[in-house]
C-alpha positions as a printed Julia matrix, in Angstrom:
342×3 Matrix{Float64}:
 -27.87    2.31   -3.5
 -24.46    3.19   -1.58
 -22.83    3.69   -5.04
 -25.73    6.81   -5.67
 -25.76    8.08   -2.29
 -21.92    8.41   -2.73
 -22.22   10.17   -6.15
 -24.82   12.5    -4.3
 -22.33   13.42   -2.02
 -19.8    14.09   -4.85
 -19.61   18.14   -4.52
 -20.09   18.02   -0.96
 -16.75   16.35   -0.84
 -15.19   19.05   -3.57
 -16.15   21.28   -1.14
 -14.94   20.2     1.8
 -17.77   19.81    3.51
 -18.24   15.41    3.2
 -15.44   13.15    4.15
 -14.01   11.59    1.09
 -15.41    8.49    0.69
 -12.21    7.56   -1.72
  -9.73    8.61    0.52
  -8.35    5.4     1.76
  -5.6     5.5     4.39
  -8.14    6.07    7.9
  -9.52    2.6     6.65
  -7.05    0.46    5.61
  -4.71    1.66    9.17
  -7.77    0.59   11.07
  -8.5    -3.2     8.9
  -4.28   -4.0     8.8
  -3.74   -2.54   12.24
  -0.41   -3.86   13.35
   0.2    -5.15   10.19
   3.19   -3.77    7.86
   2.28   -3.32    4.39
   3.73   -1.21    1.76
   1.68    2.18    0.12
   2.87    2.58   -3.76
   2.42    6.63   -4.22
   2.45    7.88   -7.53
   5.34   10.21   -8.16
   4.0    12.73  -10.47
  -0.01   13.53  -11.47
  -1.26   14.18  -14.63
   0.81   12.23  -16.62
   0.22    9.19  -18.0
   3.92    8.21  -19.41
   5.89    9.3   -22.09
   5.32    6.05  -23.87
   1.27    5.67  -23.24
  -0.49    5.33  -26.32
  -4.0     3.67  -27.42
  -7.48    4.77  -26.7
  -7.29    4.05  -22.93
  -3.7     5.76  -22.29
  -5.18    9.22  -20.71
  -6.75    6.83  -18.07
  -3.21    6.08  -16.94
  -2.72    9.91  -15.09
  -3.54   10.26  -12.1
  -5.33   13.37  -10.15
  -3.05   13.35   -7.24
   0.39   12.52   -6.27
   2.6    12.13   -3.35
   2.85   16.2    -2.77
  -0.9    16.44   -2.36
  -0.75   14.15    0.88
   1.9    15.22    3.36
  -0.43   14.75    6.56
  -0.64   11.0     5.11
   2.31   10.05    4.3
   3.39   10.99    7.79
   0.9     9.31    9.55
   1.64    6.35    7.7
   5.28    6.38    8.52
   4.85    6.82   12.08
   2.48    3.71   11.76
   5.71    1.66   10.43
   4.27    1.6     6.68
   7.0     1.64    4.01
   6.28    4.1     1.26
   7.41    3.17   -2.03
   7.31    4.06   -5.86
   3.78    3.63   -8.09
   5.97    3.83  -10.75
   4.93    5.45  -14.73
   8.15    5.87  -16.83
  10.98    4.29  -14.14
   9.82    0.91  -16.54
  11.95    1.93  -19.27
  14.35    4.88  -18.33
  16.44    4.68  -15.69
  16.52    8.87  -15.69
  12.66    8.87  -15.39
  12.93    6.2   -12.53
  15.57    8.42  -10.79
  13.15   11.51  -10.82
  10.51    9.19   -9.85
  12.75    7.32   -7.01
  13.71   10.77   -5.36
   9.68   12.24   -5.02
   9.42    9.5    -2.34
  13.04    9.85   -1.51
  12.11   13.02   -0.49
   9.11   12.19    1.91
  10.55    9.48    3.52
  14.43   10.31    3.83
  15.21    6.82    2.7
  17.43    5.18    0.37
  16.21    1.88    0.24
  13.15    2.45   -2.03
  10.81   -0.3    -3.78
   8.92    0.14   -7.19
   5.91   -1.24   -8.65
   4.52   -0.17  -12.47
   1.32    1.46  -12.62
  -0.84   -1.25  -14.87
   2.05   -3.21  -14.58
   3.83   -2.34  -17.63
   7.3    -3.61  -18.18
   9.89   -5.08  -21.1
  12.86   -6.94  -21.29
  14.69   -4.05  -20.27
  13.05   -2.99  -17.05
  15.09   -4.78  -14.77
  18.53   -3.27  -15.52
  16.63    0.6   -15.79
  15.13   -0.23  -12.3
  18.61   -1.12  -11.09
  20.45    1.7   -12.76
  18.0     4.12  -11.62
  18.66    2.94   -8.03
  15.42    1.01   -6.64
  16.44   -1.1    -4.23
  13.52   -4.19   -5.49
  10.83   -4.21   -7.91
   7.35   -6.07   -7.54
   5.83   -5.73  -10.93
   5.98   -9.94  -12.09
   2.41  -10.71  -11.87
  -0.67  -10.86  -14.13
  -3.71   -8.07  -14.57
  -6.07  -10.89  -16.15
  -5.71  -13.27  -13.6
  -4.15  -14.48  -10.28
  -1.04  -16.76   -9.7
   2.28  -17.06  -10.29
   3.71  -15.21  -13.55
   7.06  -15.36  -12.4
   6.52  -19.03  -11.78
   7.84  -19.1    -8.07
   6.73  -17.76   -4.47
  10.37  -16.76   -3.67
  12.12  -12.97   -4.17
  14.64  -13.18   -6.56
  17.21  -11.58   -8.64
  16.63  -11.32  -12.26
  18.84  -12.09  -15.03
  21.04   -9.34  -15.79
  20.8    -7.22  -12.38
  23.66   -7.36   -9.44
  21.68   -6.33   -6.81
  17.97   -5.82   -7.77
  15.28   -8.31   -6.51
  12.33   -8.92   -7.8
   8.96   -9.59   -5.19
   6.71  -11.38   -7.2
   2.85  -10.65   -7.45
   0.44  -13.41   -6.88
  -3.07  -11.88   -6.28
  -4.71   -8.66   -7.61
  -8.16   -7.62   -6.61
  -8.97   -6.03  -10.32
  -7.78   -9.27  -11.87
 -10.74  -11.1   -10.16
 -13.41   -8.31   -9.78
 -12.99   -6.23  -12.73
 -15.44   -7.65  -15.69
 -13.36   -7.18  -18.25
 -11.25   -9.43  -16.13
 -12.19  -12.83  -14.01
 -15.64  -11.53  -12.98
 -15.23  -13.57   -9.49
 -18.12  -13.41   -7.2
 -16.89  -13.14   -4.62
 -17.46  -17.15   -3.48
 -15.47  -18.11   -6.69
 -12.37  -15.0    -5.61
 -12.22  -17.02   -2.31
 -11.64  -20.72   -3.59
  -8.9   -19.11   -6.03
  -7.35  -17.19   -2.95
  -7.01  -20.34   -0.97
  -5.65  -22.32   -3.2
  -2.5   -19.59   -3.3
  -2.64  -19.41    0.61
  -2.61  -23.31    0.99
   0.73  -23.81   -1.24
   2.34  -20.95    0.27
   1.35  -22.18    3.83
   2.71  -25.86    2.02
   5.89  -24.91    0.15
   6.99  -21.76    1.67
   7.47  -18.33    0.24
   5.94  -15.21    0.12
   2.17  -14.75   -1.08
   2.02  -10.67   -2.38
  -1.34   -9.42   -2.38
  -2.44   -5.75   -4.3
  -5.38   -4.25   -3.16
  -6.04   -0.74   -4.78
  -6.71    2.62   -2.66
 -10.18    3.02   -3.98
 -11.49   -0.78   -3.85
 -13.17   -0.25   -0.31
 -15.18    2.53   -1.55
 -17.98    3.64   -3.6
 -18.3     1.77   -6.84
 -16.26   -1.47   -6.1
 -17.28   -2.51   -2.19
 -14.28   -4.72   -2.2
 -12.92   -3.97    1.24
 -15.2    -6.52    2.98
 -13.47   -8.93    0.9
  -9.53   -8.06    1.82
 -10.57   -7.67    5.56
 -11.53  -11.7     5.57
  -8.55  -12.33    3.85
  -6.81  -11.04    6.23
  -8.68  -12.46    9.1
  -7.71  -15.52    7.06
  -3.85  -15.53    6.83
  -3.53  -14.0    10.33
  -4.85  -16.92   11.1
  -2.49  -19.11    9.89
   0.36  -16.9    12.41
   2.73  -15.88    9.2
   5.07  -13.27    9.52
   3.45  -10.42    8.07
   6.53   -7.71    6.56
   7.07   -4.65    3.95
   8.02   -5.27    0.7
  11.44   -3.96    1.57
  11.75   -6.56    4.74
  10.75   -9.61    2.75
  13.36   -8.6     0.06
  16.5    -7.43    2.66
  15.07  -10.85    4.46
  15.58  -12.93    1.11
  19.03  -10.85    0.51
  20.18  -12.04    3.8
  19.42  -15.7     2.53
  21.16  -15.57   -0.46
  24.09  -14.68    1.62
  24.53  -18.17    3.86
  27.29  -20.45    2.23
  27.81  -23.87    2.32
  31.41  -24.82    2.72
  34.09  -27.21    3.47
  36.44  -25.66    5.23
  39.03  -28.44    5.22
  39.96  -31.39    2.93
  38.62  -34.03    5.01
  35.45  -35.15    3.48
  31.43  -34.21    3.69
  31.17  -34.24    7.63
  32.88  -31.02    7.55
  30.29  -29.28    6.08
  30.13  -25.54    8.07
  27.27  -22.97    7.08
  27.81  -19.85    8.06
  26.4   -16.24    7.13
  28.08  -13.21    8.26
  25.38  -10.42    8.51
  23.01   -8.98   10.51
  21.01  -11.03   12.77
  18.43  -12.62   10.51
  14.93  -12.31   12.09
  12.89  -14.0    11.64
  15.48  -16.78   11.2
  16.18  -19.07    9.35
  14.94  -22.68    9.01
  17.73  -25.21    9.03
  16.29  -28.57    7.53
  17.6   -32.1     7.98
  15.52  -34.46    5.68
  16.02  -38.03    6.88
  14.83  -40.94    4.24
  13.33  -44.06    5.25
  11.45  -42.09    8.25
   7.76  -43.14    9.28
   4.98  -43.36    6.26
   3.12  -40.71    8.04
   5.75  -38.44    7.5
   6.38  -37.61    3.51
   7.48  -35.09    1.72
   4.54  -32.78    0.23
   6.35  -32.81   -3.36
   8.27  -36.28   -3.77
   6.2   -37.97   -1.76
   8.81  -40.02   -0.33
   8.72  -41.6     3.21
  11.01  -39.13    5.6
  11.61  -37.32    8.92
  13.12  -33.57    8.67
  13.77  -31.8    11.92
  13.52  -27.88   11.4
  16.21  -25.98   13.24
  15.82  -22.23   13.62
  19.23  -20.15   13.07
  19.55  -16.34   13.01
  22.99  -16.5    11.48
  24.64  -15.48   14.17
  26.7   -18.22   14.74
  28.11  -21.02   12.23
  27.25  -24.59   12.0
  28.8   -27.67   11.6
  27.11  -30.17    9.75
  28.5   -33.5    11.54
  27.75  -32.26   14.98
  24.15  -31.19   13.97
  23.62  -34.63   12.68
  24.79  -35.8    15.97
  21.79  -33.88   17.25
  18.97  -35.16   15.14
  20.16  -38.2    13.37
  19.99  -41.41   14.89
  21.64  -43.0    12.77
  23.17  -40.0    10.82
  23.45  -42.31    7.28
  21.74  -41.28    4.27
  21.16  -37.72    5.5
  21.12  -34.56    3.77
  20.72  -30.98    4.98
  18.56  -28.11    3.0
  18.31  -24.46    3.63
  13.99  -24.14    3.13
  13.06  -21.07    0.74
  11.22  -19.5     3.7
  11.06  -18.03    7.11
C-alpha cells in the first residue's frame, strides 16, 4: 500500500509540490545522528562507464550527481560526514578516476578522498589505477550475492602492488540479502547472518563495513527499519564508530609502530615506538601470558592464558622488559602482540 501511495505521489514530487520520498539525507542524519559515516556521490550522471556492456549496462547511469545537491553536501559536511567517490570508470583508468576524484575534490576542498565502484566492479588492475589516480583508500572488496568476507579479513590493508593505497574491506550489503535475485533474507534470516559478522568482529577485532543504499528506506524496498536496529545493535556494543577515511589513516598509523632492539643485548630490550600523530583511539598493547587460569583462553587457539590489554596512543615509546615488570609475575614464557584493532 505505501509502495502505491508513493507512486501516486510521483508527479507531485516532479513538481515540487511533495517531498521526495527518495531523497535520503534528512533521514539517515536523523537514524545515525552523531554517528560518522561516509556518503559515496556519484561523480558524473548519465553515464554508465565507458566499459558497460550487456543488457543491464544502461541501468548503471545515474539521474543525478554530486552538482545537483550543493545544499546537501554542505549540510552533510557541517554534520562531520566524509564525502567520497561512487566511483564508474576510476576502476580501470587512472585518468577517469582523476576526473572522477576532483568532482568531490571540488565540494569538499579535500585531498584525502576515498572510492568505492558503483556495482562493485573491479580487475586485477584496479588497485594501482586507484593509486595512480590519487584516492587516498578504496572499499570495493566485498560480494553483491552475498555477505562476508571476500577479502578474507576484517582488517584495512594494502594491496599487492600499491605503496600507499589501502583497501577497507566490505562485509555486509543490504541488496545482497534483500534483493531476490540475491539472498532473499526475510528479514529474521538478514539478522542471524548480521550477527554472526558483529559477534567475530566484537571477538577478533577489526572493522565490520556496512553499505546501505540512498533509496533502501524508501518506497519500494522499506529497508530502513532494518539498518536503524542494526544500529541500535552495534551502538550497543560501545564500538568506535569512524569514516572510512579515519578507520584507514587509523590502520595507516598502525602499520607505522616498529618493533625494535635498539641494542645488542638480547630480547628484554625490546622498545616499540611509533612516531606520529597521537593515535586515538589508541592502541591496544597485548601481553599474552601461557599457563594462566582455564577460564581465561584464547578465542582461536584455545590455549589456557592471561593477556593484560594496555592502551598506548603512541606518544611515547615502550620498553618491553619494564612492561613485563608491570604485568608479569613471573615475566617467563611471555610474549607481547600489537591486536589488529582499536
Amino acid at each position: 500500500m505505501s509502495s502505491w501511495c508513493a507512486a501516486a505521489s510521483l508527479p507531485l514530487v516532479h513538481l515540487g509540490w511533495a517531498k521526495d520520498f527518495w531523497l535520503p539525507f534528512d533521514w539517515y542524519l536523523q537514524v545515525e545522528k552523531n554517528l560518522p559515516s561516509t556518503y559515496f556521490l556519484i561523480p558524473f550522471k548519465h553515464h554508465a562507464g565507458d566499459r558497460a556492456a550487456g543488457r543491464h549496462a544502461k541501468r548503471r547511469a545515474t539521474s543525478y550527481d554530486i552538482s545537483d545537491i550543493p545544499e546537501w553536501t554542505a549540510t552533510l559536511i557541517r554534520e562531520a560526514r566524509e564525502l567520497a567517490v561512487h566511483g564508474i570508470d576510476s576502476w580501470h583508468s587512472r585518468d577517469r578516476g582523476r576526473e572522477e576524484l576532483r568532482a568531490i575534490e571540488t565540494a569538499t576542498g579535500r585531498s584525502d578522498i576515498g572510492v568505492r565502484m558503483h556495482w562493485l566492479w573491479n580487475n586485477e588492475n584496479t588497485f594501482r589505477e586507484l593509486e595512480e589516480a590519487g584516492y587516498a583508500y578504496d572499499s570495493t572488496v566485498g560480494y553483491n550475492e552475498t555477505i562476508g568476507y571476500r577479502a578474507g579479513t576484517t582488517q584495512a590493508y594494502r594491496p599487492l602492488g600499491t605503496r600507499r593505497l589501502l583497501e577497507l574491506p566490505l562485509h555486509v550489503q543490504d541488496g545482497a540479502m534483500f534483493y531476490r535475485q540475491r539472498l532473499d533474507l526475510t528479514e529474521p534470516e538478514a539478522w542471524r547472518r548480521c550477527a554472526t559478522l558483529i559477534g567475530n568482529a566484537n571477538t577478533f577485532g577489526g572493522v565490520l563495513t556496512i553499505l546501505w543504499h540512498d533509496r533502501s528506506h524508501g518506497p519500494e524496498r522499506f529497508w530502513g527499519d532494518f539498518y536503524a536496529r542494526l544500529l541500535g545493535e552495534l551502538k550497543s556494543l560501545d564500538p568506535w564508530f569512524a569514516t572510512g577515511g579515519q578507520v584507514t589513516n587509523w590502520f595507516r598509523q598502525r602499520r607505522e609502530v616498529v618493533f625494535e632492539y635498539p641494542s645488542a643485548h638480547g630480547p628484554d630490550h625490546l622498545h616499540v615506538r611509533y612516531r606520529g600523530e597521537r593515535v586515538d583511539p589508541p592502541l591496544t598493547l597485548r601481553v599474552h601470558c601461557p599457563n594462566g587460569p582455564a577460564e581465561e583462553c584464547h578465542p582461536v587457539s584455545g590455549q589456557a592464558c592471561r593477556t593484560t590489554d594496555i592502551p598506548w596512543t603512541g606518544e611515547s615509546e615502550v620498553e618491553f622488559a619494564q612492561l613485563l615488570r608491570e604485568v608479569s609475575n613471573p615475566p617467563a614464557q611471555t610474549h607481547l602482540a600489537l591486536p589488529s584493532y582499536p
